[in-house]
C-alpha positions in Angstrom: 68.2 -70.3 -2.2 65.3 -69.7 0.2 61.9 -68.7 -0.5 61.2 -65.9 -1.1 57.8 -63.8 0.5 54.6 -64.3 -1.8 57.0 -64.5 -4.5 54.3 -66.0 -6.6 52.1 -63.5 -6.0 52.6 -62.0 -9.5 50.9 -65.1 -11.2 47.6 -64.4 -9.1 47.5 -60.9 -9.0 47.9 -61.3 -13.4 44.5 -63.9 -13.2 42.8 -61.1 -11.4 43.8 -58.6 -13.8 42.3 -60.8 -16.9 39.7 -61.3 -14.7 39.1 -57.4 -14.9 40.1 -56.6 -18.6 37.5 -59.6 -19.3 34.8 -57.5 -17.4 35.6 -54.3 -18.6 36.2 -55.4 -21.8 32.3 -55.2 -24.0 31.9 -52.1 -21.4 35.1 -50.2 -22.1 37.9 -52.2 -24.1 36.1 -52.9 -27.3 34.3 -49.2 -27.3 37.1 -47.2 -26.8 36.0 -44.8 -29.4 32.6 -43.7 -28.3 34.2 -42.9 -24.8 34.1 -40.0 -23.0 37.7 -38.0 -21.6 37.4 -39.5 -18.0 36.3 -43.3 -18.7 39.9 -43.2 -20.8 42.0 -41.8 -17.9 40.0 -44.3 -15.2 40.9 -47.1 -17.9 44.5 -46.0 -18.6 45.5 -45.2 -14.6 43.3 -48.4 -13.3 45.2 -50.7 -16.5 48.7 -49.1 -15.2 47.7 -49.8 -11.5 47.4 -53.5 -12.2 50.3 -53.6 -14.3 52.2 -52.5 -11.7 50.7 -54.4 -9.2 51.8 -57.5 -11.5 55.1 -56.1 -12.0 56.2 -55.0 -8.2 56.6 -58.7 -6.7 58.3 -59.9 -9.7 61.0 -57.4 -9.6 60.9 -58.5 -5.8 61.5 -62.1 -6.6 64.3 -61.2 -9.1 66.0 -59.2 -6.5 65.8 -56.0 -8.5 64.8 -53.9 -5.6 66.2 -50.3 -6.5 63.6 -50.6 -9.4 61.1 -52.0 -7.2 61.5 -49.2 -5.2 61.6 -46.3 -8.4 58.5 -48.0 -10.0 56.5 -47.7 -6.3 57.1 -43.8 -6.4 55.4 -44.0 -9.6 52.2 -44.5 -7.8 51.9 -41.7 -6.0 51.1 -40.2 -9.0 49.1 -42.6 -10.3 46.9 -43.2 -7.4 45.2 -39.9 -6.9 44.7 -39.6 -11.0 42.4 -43.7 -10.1 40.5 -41.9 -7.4 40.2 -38.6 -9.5 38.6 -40.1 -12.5 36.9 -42.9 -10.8 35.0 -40.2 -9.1 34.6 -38.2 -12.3 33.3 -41.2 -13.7 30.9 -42.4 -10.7 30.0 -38.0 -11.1 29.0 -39.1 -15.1 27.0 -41.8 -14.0 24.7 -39.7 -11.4 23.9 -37.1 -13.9 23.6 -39.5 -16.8 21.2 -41.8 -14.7 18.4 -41.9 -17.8 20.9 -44.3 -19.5 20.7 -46.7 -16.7 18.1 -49.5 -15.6 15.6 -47.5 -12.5 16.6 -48.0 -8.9 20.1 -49.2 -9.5 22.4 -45.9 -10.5 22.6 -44.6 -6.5 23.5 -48.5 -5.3 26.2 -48.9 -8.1 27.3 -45.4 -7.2 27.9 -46.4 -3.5 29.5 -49.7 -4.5 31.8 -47.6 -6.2 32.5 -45.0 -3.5 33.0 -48.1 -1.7 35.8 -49.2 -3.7 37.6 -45.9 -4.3 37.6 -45.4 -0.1 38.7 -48.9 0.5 41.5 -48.7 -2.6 42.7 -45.2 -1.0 43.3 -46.6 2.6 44.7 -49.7 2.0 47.4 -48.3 -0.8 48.0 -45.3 1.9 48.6 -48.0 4.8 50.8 -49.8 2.1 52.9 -46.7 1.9 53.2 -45.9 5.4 54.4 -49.8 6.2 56.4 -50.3 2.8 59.2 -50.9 5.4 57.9 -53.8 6.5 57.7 -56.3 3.8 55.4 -58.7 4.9 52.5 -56.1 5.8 53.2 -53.6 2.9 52.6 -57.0 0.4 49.7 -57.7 1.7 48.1 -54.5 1.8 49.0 -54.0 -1.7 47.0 -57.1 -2.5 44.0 -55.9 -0.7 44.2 -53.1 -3.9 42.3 -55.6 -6.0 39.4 -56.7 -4.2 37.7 -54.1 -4.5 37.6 -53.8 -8.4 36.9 -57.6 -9.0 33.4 -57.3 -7.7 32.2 -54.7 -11.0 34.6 -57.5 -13.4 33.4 -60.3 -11.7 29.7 -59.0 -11.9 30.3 -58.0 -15.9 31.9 -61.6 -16.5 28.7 -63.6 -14.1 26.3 -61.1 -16.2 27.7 -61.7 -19.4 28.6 -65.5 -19.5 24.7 -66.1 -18.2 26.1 -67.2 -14.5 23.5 -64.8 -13.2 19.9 -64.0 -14.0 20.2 -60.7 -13.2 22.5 -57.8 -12.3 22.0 -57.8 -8.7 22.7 -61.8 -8.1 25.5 -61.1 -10.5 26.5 -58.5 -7.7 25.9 -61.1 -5.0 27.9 -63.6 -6.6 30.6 -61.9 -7.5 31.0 -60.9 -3.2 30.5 -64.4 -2.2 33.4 -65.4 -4.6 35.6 -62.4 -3.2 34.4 -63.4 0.2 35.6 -66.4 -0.5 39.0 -65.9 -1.6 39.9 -63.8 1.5 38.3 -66.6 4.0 40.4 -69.1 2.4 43.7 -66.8 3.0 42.7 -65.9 6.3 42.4 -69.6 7.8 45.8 -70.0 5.2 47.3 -67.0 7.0 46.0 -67.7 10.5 49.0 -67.9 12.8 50.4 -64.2 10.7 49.8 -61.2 13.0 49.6 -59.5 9.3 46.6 -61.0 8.6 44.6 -59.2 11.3 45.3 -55.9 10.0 44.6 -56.4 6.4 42.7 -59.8 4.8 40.4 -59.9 8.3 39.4 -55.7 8.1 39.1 -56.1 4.3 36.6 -59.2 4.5 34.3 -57.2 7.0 34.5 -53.9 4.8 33.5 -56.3 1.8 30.5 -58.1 3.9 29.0 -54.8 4.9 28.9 -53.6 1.5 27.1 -57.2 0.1 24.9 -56.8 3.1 23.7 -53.3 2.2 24.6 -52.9 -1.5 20.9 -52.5 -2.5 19.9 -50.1 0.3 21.2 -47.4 -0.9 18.5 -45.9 -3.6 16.3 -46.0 -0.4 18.3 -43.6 1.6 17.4 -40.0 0.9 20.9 -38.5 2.7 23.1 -40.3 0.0 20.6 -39.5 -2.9 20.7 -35.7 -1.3 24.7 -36.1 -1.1 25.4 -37.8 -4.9 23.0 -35.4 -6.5 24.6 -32.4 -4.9 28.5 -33.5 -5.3 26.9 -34.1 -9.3 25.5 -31.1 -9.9 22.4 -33.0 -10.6 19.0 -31.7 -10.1 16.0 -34.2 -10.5 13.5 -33.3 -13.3 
């Protein structure tokens, strides 16, 4: 029987998914009773997103396609509700800033605009070429880059990998950064690659190259204040 596309894809995708629930976990899992309405649907709708994203090229290896294809619609759904809290969420953070260390709430707010806009084009490109197997897969995998760097940072932060938040941050890229340069020389001779691992390791090297810049720019202060509803005291 021949081999099928990334059919192990599943195994990796599940690592980066304990990867996250580690993270997230002192932050979100183990206080799920002090949350607030719009952390649990980000939790919930980001958890179901990687379940699925687990679940997707299994069916795929076992042949089980028509549910491959049922469980995909699901996401269409699903998708907007990620991008609808997360920006709720990123919303609570702005006008909640007091809780937060100075200097950093208008950088981790663009790191997370960041995310949301690279998660909504990739999964919308993924949609548009689900017809074509071997681009569709790999755009869906681009889905999870973008939410390993916040796990990654909680996990360097919190196992003491890191002195501080920000070369938590920085670490957590170059580790990211280098996952998609070693698929990219792996997946050299694919046209695919061009179009998704290549564009998504530039995106992800603009935003370590100007993740801390952002508390210093008074047009996105001006912008995340007014899309808050906040008004500095």
């Amino acid at each position: 029987m021949p081999k099928k596309f990334y059919e192990n894809s599943y195994l990796y995708l599940t690592l980066g998914t304990v990867i996250i629930f580690v993270g997230f976990y002192n932050s979100y899992f183990s206080r799920l009773g002090e949350m607030a309405t719009p952390y649990h649907i980000h939790g919930v709708s980001a958890t179901l997103w990687m379940l699925l994203l687990i679940l997707q090229p299994l069916l795929y290896k076992l042949n089980r396609l028509k549910i491959h294809r049922t469980i995909g619609w699901i996401s269409v759904v699903l998708v907007p509700l990620i991008i609808f809290a997360g920006s709720e969420v990123m919303m609570l953070m702005i006008r909640g800033q007091q809780n937060y260390p100075p200097d950093t709430v208008y950088n981790l707010a663009y790191i997370d605009f960041m995310t949301l806009t690279g998660f909504a084009v990739f999964y919308i490109l993924a949609i548009m070429y689900r017809k074509r197997l071997r681009l569709h897969a790999r755009f869906m995998v681009c889905t999870i880059f973008g939410p390993l760097i916040p796990a990654l940072t909680r996990v360097f932060f919190t196992l003491g990998l890191a002195q501080s938040f920000p070369e938590a941050l920085h670490e957590s890229y170059l580790l990211a950064e280098g996952v998609l340069l070693f698929l990219i020389v792996r997946e050299r001779k694919a046209p695919e690659m061009r179009v998704t691992y290549l564009p998504l390791f530039l995106f992800m090297l603009v935003q370590h190259l100007t993740f801390s810049l952002p508390n210093d720019w008074d047009w996105w202060v001006s912008w995340m204040n007014a899309l808050a509803g906040y008004s500095p005291s």
